[in-house]
C-alpha positions as a printed Julia matrix, in Angstrom:
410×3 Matrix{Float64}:
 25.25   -4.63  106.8
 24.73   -8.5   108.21
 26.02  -11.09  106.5
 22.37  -12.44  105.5
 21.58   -8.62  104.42
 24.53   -9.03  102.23
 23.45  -12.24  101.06
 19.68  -11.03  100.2
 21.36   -8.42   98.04
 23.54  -10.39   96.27
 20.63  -12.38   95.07
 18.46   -9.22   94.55
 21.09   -7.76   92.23
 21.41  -10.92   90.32
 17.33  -11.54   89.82
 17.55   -7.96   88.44
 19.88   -8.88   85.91
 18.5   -11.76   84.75
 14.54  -10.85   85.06
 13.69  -13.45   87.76
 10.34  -14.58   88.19
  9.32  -12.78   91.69
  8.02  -15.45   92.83
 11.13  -18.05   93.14
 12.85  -14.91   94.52
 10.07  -14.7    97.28
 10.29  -18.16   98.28
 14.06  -18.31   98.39
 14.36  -15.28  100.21
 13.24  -17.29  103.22
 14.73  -20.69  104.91
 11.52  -23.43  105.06
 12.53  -24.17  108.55
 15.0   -22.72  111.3
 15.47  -25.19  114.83
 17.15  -22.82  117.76
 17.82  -25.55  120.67
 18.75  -25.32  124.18
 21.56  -27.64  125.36
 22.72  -28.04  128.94
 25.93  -29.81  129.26
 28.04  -30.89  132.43
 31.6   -29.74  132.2
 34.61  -31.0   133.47
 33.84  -29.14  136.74
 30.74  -30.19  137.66
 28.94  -26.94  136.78
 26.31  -27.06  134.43
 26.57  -25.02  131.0
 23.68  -24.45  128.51
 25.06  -23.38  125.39
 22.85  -22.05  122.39
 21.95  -23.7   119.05
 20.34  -23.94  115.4
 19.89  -26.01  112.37
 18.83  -23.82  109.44
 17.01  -25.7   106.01
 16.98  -23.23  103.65
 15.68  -25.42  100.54
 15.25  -28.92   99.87
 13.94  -28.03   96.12
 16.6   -29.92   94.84
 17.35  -32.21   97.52
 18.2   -33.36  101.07
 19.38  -29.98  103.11
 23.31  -29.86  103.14
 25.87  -27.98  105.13
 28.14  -27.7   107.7
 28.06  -27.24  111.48
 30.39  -24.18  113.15
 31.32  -23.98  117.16
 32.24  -20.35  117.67
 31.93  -17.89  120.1
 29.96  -15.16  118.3
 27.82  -17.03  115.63
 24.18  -16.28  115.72
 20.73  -16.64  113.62
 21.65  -14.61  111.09
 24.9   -15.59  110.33
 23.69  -19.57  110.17
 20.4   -18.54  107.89
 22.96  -16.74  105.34
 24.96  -19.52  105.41
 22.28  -22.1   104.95
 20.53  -19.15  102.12
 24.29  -19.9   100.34
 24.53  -23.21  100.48
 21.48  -23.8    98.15
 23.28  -21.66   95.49
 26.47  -23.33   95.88
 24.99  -26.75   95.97
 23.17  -25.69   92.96
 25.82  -24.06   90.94
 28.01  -26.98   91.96
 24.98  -29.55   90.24
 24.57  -31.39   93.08
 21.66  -33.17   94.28
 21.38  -30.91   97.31
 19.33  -27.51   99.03
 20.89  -26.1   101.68
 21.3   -25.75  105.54
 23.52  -25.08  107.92
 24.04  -25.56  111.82
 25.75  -23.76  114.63
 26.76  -23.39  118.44
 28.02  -20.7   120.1
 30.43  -22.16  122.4
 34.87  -21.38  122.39
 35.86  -25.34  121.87
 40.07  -23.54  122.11
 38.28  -22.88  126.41
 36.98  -26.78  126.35
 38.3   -30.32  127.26
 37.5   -32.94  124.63
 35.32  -34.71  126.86
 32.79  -31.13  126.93
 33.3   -31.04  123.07
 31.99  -34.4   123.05
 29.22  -34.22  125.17
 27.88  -31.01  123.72
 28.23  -32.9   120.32
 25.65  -35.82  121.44
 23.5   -33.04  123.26
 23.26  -31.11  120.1
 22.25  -34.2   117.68
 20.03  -35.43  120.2
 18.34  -31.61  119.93
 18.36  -31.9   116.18
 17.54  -35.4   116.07
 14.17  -35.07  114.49
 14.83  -33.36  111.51
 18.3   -34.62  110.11
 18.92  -37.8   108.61
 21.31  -39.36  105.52
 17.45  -38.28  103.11
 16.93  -35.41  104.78
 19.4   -33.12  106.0
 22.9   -34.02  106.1
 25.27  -32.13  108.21
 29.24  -31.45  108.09
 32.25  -29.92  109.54
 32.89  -26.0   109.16
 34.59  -23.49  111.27
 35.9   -25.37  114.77
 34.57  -28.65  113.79
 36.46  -31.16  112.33
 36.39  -35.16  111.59
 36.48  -36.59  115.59
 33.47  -34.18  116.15
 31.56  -35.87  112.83
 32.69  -39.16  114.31
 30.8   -38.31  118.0
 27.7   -36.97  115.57
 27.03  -39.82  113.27
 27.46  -42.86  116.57
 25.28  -40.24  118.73
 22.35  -40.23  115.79
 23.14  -43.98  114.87
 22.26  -45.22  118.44
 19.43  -42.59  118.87
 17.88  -44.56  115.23
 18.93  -48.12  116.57
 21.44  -48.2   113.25
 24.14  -47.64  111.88
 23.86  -44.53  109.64
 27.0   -43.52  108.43
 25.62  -41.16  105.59
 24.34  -38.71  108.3
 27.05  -36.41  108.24
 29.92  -36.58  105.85
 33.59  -35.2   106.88
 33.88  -37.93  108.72
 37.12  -40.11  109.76
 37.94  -42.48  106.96
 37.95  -45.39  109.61
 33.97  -44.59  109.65
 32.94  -43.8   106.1
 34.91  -40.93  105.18
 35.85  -39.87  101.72
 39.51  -40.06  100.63
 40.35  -36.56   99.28
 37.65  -34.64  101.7
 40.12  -33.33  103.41
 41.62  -31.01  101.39
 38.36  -30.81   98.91
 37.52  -27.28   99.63
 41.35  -25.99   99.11
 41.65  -28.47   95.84
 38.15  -27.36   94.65
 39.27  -23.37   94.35
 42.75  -23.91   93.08
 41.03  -26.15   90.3
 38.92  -23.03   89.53
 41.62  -20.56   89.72
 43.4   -22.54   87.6
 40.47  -23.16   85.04
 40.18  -18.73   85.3
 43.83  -18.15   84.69
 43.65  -20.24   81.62
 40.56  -18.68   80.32
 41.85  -15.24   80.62
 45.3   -16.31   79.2
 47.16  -15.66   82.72
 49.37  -18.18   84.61
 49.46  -19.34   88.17
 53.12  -20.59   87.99
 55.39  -17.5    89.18
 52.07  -15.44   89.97
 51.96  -13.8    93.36
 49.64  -14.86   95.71
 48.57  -13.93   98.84
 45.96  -16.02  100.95
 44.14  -14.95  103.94
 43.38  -17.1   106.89
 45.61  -20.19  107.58
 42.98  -22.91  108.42
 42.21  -25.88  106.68
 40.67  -24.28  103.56
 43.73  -21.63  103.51
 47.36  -24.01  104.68
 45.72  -26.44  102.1
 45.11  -23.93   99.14
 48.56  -22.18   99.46
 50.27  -25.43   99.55
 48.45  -26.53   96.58
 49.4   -23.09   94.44
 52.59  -23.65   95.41
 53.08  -26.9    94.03
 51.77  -25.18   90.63
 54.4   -23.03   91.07
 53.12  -19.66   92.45
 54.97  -17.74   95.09
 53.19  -17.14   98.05
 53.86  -13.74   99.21
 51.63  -13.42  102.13
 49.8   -15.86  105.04
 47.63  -14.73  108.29
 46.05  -16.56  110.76
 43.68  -14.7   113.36
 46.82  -12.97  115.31
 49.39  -11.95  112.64
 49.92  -11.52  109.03
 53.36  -12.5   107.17
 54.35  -10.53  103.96
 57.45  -11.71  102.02
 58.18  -10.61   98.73
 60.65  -13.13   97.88
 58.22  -16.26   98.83
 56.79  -18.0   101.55
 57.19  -22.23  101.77
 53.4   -22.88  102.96
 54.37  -26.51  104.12
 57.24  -24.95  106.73
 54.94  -21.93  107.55
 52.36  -24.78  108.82
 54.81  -26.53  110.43
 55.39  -23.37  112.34
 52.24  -22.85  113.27
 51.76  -26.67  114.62
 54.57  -26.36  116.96
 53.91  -22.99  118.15
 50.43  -21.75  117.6
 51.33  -19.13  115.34
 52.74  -17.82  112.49
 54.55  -15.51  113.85
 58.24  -16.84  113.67
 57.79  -17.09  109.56
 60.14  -15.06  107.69
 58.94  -11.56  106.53
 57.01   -8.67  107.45
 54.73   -9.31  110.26
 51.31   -6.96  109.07
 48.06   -7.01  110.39
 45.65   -8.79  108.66
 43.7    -5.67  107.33
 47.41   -4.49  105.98
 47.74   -7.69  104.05
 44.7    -7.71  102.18
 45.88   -4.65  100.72
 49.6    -5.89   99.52
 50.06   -5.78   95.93
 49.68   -9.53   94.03
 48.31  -10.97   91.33
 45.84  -13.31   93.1
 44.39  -12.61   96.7
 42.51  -15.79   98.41
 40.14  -15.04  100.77
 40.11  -17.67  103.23
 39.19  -16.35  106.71
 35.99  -14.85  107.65
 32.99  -13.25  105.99
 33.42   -9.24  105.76
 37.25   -9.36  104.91
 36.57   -6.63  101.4
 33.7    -4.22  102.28
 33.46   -0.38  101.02
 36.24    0.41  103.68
 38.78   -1.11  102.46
 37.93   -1.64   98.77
 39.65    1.51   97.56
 43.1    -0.26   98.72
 42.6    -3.92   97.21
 45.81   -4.2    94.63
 45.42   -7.37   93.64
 43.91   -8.63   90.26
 41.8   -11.34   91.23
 40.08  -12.26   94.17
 39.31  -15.57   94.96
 36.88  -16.51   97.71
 37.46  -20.05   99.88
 35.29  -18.47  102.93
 31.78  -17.47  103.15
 30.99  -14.26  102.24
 34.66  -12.29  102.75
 33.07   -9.57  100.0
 30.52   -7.3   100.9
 27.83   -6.31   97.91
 29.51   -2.97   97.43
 32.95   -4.2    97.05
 32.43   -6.77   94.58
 30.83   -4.18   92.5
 33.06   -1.81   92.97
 36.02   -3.75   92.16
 34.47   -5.52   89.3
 34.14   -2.12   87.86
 37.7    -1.49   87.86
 38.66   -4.62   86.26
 38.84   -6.95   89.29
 37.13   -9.89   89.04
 36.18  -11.48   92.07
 35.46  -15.06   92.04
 32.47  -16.16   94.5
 32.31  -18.43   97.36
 28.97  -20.21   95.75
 31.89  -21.48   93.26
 35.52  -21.35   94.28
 34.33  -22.89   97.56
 32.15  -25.76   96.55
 34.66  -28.44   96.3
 34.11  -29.05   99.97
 30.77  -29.6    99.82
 30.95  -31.67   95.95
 33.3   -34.06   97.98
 31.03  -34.24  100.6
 28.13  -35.29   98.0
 30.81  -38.18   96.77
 31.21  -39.34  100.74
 27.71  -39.26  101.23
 26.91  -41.69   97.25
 29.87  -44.37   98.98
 28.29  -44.17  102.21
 24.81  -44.8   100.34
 26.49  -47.31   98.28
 28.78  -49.16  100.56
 31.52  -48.76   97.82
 33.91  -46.77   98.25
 36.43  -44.78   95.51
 39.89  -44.31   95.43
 41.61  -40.72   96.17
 42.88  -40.47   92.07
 38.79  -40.9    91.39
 37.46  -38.76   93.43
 40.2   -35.78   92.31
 38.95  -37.06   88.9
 35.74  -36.22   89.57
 36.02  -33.34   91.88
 38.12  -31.96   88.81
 35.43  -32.4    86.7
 32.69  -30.75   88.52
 34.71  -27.78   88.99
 35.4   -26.96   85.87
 32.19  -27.7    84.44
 30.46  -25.39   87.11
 32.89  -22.1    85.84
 32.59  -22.74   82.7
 28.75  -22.71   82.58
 29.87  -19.55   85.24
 32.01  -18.03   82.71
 28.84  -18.2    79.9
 26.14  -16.53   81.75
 28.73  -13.7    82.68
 29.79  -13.21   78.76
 25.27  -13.75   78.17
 24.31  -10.85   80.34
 27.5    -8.89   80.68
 27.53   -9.52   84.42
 29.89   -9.89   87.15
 31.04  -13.34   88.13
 28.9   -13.69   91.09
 25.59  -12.31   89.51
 26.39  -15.3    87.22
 26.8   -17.71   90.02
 23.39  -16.74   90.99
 22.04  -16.4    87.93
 22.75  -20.2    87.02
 21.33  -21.78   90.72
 18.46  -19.58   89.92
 17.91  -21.22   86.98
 18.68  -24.74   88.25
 16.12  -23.92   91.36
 13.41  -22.4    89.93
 13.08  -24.91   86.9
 12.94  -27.65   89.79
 10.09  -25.17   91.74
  8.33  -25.51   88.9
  8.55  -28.83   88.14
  7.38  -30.06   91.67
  4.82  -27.19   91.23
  5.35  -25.19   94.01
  5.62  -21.96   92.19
């Protein structure tokens, strides 16, 4: 099943539950708009490239269209219109002024120079040019993106609308309108709801094992942040090797490691494939990779007792059912991943304002939002006896389809 496939049916199984109105299932079952460009680009060679691309708006019921941009080798159509589909529901279980969208290029930026990063960055916002802008649709980094390639983005649209726009994309260097605390926002976001679960359900993160998939941004930050509550990480993986260590893992050396030499293969343990590690016994297993991590092949093996998901889409539809059956509750990616994109939302208000907040404010607030968005979460699951992700998209449905209404478009 395709990641969008998987998407649709998450939100099928969730109108079920609640008795959606068909019709604000029909329209959100479709993006309003999807942009595939062509962009040629002159490497470092002399050869010219031309390299694939989209922009996805999914909704703008609620708002300006919102989400990141990816470079990587084997994204495609589908994959960007299920991540724009999810970024409406995040944005809107999150309470944030914002629909959703999301952008893409296939391209391998670990094969390319800085320079052809660069100049397929301009190419691309000069192919998108026409329908993003700080009221419209605001981009931001995702997988092989990061703050320099915002920076390029935002001067590239800024010159192309004679002005200096700094709201057009947040993620962005602080020197040029970033957010303090963006950064780690996404990581921050899910340990503040993983720490708002465990106190719900009368369980504690300090001494709790935890494994967490995928050492990125989303994943070095998040296990050095359950750390610091006192958890013992027992397992880390980037894309080539998985570490397993029973007696604890110091996140903050194991990245270290992996600056200096690429990998974290040197870190002390058991070195496991990544497919053996999801299966490790903990207490909490963070998903921070790729989508399709926990699908009907492996679900049988999953011996941890709550999942929580800092990627897009790392639990296929079966799985999460399955394993909510047997008492594993799996905590979505439409909540335990929106801190990135709430932060973002703060970047983009100082950018609008010219005023900009200090890092102990926006944790404040991030704090806030997080815990306000599981426990309205939390209510809708106990209210229709539902697993935590049909409640995820049980409360955006309500958010979105009050707002179709409203504007009368359904």
């Amino acid at each position: 099943m395709s990641f969008y496939e998987n998407t649709l049916k998450n939100m099928n199984k969730a109108a079920k539950v609640m008795k959606l109105d068909p019709e604000v299932l029909a329209v959100l079952s479709q993006p309003q708009k999807t942009l595939a460009v062509s962009l040629p680009v002159r490497m470092d060679n002399g050869k010219l490239q031309v390299f694939e691309g989209w922009r996805v708006q999914h909704s703008d019921v609620r708002g300006p269209f919102k989400g990141g941009v990816r470079y990587a080798p084997e994204v495609n159509m589908d994959e960007v219109k299920a991540l724009a589909t999810e970024m409406s529901f995040k944005c809107a279980v999150a309470n944030i002024p914002y629909g959703g969208g999301k952008g893409a290029i296939r391209c391998n930026t670990k094969e390319m120079s800085p320079k052809e990063i660069e100049r397929l960055t301009r190419r691309y916002v000069q192919g998108i040019y026409q329908i993003i802008g700080p009221e419209h649709d605001i981009p931001a980094p995702d997988m092989y993106t990061t703050p320099q390639i915002m920076a390029w983005f935002m001067d590239e649209y800024s010159k192309l609308s004679n002005e200096y726009r700094p709201g057009v994309v947040t993620g962005k260097p602080l020197e040029i309108g970033g957010s303090l605390g963006r950064g780690t926002a996404t990581a921050q976001g899910g340990a503040y709801v993983l720490e708002g679960y465990a106190k719900h359900h009368k369980m504690n993160i300090k001494n709790a094992k935890i494994i967490v998939q995928g050492f990125g941004n989303a994943g070095s930050y998040a296990a050095e942040i359950l750390h610091d509550m006192g958890a013992t990480i027992v397992g880390i993986s980037d894309s080539k090797v998985g570490i397993y260590n029973e007696k604890g893992i110091d996140p903050k050396e194991a990245g270290k490691t992996k600056k200096d030499k690429g990998s974290l293969d040197s870190v002390k343990g058991d070195k496991v494939t990544n497919e053996e590690l999801l299966e490790k016994p903990c207490d909490f297993l963070v998903l921070a990779a790729m989508e399709n991590q926990v699908t009907e092949k492996n679900m049988k093996n999953i011996k941890a007792k709550v999942i929580l998901e800092l990627a897009n889409g790392p639990t296929s539809a079966e799985a999460d059912e399955y394993l909510s059956g047997k008492g594993v509750d799996v905590i979505p990616d439409i909540l335990a991943n929106s801190g990135g994109v709430t932060v973002s939302y703060f970047e983009w208000v100082q950018n609008q304002a010219a005023y900009y907040w200090s890092e102990e404010e926006v944790g404040q607030k991030l704090h806030r939002a997080m815990t306000e968005a599981l426990g309205h979460v939390l209510s809708i699951r106990d209210e229709f006896k539902c697993t935590l992700r049909q409640a995820a998209y049980i409360l955006a449905f309500r958010r979105i389809g009050s707002a179709m209404k409203m504007r009368g478009i359904i």
